[in-house]
PDB file of N, CA, C and O in Angstrom:
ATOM      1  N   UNK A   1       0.817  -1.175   0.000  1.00  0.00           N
ATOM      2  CA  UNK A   1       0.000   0.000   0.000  1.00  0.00           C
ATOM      3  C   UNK A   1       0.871   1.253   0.000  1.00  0.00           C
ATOM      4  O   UNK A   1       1.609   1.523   0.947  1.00  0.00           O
ATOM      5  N   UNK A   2       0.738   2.163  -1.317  1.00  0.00           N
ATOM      6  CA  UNK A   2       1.312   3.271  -1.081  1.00  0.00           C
ATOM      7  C   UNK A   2       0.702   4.703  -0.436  1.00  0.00           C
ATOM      8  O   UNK A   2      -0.513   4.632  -0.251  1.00  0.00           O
ATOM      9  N   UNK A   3       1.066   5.471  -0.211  1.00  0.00           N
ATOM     10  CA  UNK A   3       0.588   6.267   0.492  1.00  0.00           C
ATOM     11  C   UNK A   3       0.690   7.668  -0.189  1.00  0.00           C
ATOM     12  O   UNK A   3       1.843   7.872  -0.566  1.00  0.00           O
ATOM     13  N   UNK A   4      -0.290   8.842  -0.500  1.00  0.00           N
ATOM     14  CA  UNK A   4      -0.194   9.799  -1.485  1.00  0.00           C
ATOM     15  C   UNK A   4      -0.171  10.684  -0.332  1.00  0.00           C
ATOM     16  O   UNK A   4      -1.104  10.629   0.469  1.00  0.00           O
ATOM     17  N   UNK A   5       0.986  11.657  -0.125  1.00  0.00           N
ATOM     18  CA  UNK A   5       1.111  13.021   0.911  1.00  0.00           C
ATOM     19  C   UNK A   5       1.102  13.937   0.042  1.00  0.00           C
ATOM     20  O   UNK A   5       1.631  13.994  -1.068  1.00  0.00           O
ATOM     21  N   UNK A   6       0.345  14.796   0.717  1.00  0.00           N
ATOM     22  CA  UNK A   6       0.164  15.969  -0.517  1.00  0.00           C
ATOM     23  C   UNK A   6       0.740  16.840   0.717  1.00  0.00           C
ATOM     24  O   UNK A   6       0.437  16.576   1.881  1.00  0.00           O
ATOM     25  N   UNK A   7       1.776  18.124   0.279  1.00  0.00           N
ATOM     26  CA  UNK A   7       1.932  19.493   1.143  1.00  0.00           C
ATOM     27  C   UNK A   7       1.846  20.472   1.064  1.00  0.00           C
ATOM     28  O   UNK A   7       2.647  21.119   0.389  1.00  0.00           O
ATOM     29  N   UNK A   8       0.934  20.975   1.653  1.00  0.00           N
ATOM     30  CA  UNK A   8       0.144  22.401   2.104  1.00  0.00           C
ATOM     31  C   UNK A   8       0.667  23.538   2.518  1.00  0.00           C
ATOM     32  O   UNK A   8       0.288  23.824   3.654  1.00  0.00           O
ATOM     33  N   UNK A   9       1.469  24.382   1.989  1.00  0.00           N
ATOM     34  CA  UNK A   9       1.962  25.362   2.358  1.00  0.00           C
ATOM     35  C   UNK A   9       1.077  26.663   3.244  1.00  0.00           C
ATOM     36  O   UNK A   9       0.179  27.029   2.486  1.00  0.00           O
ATOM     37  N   UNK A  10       1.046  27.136   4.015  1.00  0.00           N
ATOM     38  CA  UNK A  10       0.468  28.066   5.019  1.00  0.00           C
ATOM     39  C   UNK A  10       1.388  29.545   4.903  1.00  0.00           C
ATOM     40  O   UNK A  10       2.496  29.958   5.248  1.00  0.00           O
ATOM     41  N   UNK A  11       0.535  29.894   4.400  1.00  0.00           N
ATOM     42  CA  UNK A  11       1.617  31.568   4.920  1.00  0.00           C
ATOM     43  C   UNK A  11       0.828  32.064   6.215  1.00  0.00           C
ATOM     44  O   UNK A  11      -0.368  32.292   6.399  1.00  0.00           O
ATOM     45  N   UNK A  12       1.947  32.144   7.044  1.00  0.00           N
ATOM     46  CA  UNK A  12       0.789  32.858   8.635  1.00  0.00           C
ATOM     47  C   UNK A  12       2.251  34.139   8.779  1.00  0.00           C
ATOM     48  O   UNK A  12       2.321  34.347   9.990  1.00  0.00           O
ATOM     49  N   UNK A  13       3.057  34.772   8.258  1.00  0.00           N
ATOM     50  CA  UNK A  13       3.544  35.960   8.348  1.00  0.00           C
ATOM     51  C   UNK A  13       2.737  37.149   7.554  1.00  0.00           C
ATOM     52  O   UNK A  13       1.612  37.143   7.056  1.00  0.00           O
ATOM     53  N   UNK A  14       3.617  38.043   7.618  1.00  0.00           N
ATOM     54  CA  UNK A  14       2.786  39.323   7.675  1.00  0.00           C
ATOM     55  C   UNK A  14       3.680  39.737   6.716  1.00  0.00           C
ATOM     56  O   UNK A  14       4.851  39.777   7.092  1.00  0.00           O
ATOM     57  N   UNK A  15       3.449  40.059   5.573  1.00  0.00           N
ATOM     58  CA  UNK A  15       4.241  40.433   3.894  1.00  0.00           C
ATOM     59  C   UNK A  15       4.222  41.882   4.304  1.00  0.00           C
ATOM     60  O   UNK A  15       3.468  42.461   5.087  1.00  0.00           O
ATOM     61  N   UNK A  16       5.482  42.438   3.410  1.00  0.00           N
ATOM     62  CA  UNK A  16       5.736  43.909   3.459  1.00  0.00           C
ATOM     63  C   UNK A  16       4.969  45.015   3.487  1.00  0.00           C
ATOM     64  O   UNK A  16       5.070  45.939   4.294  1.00  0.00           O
ATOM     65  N   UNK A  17       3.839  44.869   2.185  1.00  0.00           N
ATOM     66  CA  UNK A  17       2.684  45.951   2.065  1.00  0.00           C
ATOM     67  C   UNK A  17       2.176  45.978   3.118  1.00  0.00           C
ATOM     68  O   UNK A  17       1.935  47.122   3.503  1.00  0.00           O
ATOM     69  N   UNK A  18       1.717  44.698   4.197  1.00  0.00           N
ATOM     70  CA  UNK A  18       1.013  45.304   5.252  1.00  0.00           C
ATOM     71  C   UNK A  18       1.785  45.840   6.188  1.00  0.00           C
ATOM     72  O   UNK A  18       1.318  46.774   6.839  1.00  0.00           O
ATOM     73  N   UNK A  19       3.058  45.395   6.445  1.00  0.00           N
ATOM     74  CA  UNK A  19       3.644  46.238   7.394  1.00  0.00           C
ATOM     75  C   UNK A  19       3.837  47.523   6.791  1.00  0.00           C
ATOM     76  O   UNK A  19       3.971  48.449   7.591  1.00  0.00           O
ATOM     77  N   UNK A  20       3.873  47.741   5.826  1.00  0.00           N
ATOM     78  CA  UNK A  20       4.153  49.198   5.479  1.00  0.00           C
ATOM     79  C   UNK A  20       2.932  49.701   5.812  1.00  0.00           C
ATOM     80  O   UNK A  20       3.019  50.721   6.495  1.00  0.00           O
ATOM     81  N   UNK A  21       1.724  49.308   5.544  1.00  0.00           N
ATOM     82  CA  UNK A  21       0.666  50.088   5.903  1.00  0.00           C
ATOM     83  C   UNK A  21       0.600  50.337   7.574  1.00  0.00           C
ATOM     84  O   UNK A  21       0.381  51.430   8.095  1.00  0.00           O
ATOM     85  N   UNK A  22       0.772  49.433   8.085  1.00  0.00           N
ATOM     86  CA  UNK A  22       0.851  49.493   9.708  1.00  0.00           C
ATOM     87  C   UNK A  22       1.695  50.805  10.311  1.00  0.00           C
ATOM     88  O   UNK A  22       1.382  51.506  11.274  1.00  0.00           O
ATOM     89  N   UNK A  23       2.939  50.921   9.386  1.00  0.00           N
ATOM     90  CA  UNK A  23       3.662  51.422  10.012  1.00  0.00           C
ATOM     91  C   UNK A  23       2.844  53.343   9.420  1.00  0.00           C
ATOM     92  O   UNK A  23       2.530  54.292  10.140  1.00  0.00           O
ATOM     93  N   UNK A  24       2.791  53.242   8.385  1.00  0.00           N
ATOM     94  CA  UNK A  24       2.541  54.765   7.826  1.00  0.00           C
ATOM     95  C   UNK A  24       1.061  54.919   8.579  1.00  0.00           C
ATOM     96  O   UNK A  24       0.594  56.048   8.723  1.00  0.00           O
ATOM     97  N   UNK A  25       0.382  53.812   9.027  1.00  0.00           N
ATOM     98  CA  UNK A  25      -0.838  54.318   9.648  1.00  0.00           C
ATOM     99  C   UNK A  25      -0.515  55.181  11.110  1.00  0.00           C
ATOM    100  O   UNK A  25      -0.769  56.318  11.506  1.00  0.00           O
ATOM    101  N   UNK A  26       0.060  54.203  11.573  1.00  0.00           N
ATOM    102  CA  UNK A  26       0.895  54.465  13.230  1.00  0.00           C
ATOM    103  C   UNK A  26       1.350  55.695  13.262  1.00  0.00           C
ATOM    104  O   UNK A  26       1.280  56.472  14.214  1.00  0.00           O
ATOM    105  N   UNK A  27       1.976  55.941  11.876  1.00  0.00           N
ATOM    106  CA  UNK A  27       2.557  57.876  11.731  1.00  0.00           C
ATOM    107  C   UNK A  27       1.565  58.432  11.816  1.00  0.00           C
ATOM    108  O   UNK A  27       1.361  59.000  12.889  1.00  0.00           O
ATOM    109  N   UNK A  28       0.464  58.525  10.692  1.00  0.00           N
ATOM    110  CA  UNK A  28      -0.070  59.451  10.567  1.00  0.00           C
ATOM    111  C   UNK A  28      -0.534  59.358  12.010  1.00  0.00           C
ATOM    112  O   UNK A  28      -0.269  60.195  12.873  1.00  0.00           O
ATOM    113  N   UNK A  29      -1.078  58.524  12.144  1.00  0.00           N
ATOM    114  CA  UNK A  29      -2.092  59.099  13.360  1.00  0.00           C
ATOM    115  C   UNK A  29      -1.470  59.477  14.799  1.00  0.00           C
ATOM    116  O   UNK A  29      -2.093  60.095  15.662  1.00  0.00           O
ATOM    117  N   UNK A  30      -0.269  59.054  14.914  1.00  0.00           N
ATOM    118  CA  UNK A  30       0.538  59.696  16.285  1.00  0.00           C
ATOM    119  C   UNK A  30       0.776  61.239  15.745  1.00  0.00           C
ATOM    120  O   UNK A  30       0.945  62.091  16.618  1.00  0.00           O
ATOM    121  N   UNK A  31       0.794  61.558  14.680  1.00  0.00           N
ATOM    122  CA  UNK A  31       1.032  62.709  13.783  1.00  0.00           C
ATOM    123  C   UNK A  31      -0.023  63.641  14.117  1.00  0.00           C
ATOM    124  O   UNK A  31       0.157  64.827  14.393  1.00  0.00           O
ATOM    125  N   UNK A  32      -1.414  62.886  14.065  1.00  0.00           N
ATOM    126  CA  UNK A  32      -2.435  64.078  14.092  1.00  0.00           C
ATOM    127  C   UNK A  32      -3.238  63.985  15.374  1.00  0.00           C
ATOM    128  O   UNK A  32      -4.116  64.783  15.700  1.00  0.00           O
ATOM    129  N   UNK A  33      -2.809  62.826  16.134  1.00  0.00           N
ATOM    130  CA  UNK A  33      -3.714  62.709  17.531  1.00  0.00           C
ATOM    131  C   UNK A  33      -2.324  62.415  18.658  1.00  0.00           C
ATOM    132  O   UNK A  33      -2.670  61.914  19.728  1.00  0.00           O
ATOM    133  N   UNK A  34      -1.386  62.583  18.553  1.00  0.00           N
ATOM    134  CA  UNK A  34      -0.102  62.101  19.722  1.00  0.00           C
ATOM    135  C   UNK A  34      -0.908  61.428  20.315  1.00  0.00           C
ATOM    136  O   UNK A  34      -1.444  61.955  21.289  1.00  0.00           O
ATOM    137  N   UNK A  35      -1.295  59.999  19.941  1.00  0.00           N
ATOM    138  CA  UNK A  35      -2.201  59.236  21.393  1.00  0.00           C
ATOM    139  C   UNK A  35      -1.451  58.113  20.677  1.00  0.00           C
ATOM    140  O   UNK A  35      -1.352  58.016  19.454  1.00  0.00           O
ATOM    141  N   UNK A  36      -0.845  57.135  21.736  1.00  0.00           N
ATOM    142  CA  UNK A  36      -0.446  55.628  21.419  1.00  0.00           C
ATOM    143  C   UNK A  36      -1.613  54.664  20.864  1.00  0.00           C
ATOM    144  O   UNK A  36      -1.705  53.816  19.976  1.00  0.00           O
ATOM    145  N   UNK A  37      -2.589  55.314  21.990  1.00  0.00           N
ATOM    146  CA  UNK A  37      -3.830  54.006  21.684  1.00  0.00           C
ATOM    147  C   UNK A  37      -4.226  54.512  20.289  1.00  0.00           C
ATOM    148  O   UNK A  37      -3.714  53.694  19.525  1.00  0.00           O
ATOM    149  N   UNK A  38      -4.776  55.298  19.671  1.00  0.00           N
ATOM    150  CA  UNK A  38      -5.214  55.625  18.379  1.00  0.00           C
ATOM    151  C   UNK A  38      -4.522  54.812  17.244  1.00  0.00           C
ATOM    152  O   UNK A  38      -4.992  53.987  16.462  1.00  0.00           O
ATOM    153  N   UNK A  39      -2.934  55.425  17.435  1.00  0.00           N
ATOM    154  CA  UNK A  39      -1.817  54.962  16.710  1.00  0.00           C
ATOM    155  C   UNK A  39      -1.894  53.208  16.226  1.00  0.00           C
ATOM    156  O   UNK A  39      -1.743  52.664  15.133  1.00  0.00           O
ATOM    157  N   UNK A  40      -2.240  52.600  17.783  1.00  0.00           N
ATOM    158  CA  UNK A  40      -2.609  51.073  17.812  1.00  0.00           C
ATOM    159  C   UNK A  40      -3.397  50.762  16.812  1.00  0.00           C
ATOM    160  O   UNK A  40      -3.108  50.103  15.813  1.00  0.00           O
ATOM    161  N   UNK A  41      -4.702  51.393  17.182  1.00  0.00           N
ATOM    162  CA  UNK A  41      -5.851  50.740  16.427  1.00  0.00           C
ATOM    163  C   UNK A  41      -5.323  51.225  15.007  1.00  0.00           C
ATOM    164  O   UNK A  41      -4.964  50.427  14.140  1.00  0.00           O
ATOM    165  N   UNK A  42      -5.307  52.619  14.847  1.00  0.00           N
ATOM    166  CA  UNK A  42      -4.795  52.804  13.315  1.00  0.00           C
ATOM    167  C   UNK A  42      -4.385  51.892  12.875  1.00  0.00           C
ATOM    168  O   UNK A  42      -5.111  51.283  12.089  1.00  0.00           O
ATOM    169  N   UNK A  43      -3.376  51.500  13.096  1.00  0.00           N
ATOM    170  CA  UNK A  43      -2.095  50.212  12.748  1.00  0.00           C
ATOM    171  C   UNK A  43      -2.637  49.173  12.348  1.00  0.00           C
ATOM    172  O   UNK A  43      -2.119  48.534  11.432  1.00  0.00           O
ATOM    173  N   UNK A  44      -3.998  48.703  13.044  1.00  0.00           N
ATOM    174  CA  UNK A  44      -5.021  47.065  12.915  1.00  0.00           C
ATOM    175  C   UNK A  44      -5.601  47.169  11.945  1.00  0.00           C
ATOM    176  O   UNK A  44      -5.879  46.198  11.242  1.00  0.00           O
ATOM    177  N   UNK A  45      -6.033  48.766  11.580  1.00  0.00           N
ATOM    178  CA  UNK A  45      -6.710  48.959  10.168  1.00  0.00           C
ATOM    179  C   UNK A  45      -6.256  49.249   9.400  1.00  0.00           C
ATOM    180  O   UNK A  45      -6.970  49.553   8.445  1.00  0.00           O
ATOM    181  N   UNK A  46      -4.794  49.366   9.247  1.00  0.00           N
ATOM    182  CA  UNK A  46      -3.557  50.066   8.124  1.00  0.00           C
ATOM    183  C   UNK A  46      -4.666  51.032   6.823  1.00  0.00           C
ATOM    184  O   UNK A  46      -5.303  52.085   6.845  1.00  0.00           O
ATOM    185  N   UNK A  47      -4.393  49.912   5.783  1.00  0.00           N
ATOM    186  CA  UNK A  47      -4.647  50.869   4.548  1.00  0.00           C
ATOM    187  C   UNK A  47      -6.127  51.488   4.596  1.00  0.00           C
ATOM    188  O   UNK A  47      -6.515  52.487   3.991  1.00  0.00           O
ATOM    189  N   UNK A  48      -6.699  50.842   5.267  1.00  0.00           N
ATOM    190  CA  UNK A  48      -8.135  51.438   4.955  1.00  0.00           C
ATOM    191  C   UNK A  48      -8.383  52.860   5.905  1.00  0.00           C
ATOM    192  O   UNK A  48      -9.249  53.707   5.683  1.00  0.00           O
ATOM    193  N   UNK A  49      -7.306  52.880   7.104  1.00  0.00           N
ATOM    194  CA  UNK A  49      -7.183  54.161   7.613  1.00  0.00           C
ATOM    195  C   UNK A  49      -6.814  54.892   6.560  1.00  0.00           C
ATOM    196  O   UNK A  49      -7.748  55.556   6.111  1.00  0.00           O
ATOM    197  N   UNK A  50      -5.272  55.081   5.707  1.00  0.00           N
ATOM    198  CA  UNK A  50      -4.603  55.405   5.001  1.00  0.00           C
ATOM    199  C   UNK A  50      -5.371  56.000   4.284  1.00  0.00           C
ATOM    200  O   UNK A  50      -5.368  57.230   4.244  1.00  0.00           O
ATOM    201  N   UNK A  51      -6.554  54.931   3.250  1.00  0.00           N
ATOM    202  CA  UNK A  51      -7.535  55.719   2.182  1.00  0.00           C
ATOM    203  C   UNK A  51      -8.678  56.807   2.731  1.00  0.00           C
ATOM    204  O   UNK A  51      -9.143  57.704   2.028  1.00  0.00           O
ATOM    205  N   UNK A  52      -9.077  56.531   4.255  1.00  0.00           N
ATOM    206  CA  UNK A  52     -10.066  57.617   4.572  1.00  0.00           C
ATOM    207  C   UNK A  52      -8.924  58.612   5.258  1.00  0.00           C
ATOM    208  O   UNK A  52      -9.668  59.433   5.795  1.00  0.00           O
ATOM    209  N   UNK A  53      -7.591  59.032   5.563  1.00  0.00           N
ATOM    210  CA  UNK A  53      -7.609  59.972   5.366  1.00  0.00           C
ATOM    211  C   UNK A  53      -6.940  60.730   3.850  1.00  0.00           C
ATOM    212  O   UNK A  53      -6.629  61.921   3.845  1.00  0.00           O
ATOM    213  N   UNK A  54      -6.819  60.026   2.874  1.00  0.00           N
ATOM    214  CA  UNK A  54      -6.582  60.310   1.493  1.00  0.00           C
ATOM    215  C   UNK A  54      -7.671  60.733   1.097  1.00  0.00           C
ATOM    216  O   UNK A  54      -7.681  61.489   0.126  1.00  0.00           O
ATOM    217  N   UNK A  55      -8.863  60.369   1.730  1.00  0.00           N
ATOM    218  CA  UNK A  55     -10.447  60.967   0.972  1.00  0.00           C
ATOM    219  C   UNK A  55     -10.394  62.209   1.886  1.00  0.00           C
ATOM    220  O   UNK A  55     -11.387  62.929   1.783  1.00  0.00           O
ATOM    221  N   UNK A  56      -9.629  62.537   2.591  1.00  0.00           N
ATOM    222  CA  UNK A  56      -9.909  64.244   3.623  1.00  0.00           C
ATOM    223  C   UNK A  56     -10.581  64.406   4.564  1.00  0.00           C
ATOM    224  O   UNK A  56     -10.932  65.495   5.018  1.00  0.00           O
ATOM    225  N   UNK A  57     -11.000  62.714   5.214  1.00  0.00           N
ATOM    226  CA  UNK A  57     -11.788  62.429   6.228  1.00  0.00           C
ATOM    227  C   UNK A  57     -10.447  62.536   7.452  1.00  0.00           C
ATOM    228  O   UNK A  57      -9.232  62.508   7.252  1.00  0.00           O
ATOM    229  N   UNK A  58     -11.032  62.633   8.440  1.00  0.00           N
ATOM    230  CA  UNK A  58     -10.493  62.673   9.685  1.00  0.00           C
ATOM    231  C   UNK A  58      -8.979  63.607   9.908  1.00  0.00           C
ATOM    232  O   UNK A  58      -8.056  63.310  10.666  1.00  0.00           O
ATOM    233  N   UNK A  59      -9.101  65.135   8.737  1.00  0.00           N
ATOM    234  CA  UNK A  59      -8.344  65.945   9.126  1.00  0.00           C
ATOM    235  C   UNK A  59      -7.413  65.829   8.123  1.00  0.00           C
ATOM    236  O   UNK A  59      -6.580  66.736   8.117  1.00  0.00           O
ATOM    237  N   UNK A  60      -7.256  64.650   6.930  1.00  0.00           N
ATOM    238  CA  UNK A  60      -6.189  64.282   5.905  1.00  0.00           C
ATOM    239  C   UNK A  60      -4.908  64.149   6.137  1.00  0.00           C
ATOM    240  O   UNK A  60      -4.607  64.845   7.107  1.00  0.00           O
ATOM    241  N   UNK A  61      -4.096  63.639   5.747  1.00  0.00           N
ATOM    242  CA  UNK A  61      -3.010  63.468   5.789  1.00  0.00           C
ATOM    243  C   UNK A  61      -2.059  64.287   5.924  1.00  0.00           C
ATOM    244  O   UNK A  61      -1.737  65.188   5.149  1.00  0.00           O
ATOM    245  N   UNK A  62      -1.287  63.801   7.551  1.00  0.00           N
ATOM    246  CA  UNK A  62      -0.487  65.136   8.058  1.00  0.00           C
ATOM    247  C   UNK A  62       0.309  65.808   7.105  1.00  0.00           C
ATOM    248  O   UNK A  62       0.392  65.124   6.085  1.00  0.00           O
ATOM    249  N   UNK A  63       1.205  67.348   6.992  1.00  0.00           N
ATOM    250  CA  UNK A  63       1.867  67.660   5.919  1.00  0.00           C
ATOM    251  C   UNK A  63       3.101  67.403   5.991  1.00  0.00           C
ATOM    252  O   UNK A  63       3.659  67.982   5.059  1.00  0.00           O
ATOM    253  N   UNK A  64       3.951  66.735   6.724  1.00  0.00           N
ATOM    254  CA  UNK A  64       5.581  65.815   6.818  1.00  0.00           C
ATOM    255  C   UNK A  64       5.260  64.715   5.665  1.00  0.00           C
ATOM    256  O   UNK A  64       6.283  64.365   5.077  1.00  0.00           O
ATOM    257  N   UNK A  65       4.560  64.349   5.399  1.00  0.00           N
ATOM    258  CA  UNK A  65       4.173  63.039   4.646  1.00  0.00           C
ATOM    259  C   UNK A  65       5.246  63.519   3.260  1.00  0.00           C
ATOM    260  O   UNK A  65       6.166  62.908   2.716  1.00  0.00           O
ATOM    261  N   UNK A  66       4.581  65.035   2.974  1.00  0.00           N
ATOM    262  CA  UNK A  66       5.268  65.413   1.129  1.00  0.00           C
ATOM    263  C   UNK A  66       6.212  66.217   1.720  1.00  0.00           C
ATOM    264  O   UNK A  66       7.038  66.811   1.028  1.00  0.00           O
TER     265      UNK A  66
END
């Protein structure tokens, strides 16, 4: 009896784009609120923070950025 193993590769790290988003979220928002906790959560929501303040929501994107 032979036996067929098949292997399943898992990615459970965290690829560059999202850390980049984590990290530019964490700026902006220590940028426009100096609060750690904000900064946090920012960070959990990276890009989708990123795009609402690119839409000019929540004060837009600090001006160190350009």
């Amino acid at each position: 009896m032979s036996q067929d193993i098949k292997v399943v590769k898992v990615s459970r790290g965290t690829n560059m784009v999202t850390l980049l988003g984590m990290g530019l979220a964490a700026y902006c928002s220590w940028t426009l609120n100096q609060s750690v906790g904000w900064a946090v959560i920012h960070a959990m929501f990276n890009w989708l923070y990123i795009l609402y303040l690119c839409a000019g929501c929540g004060g837009g994107l600090p001006p160190e950025i350009f």
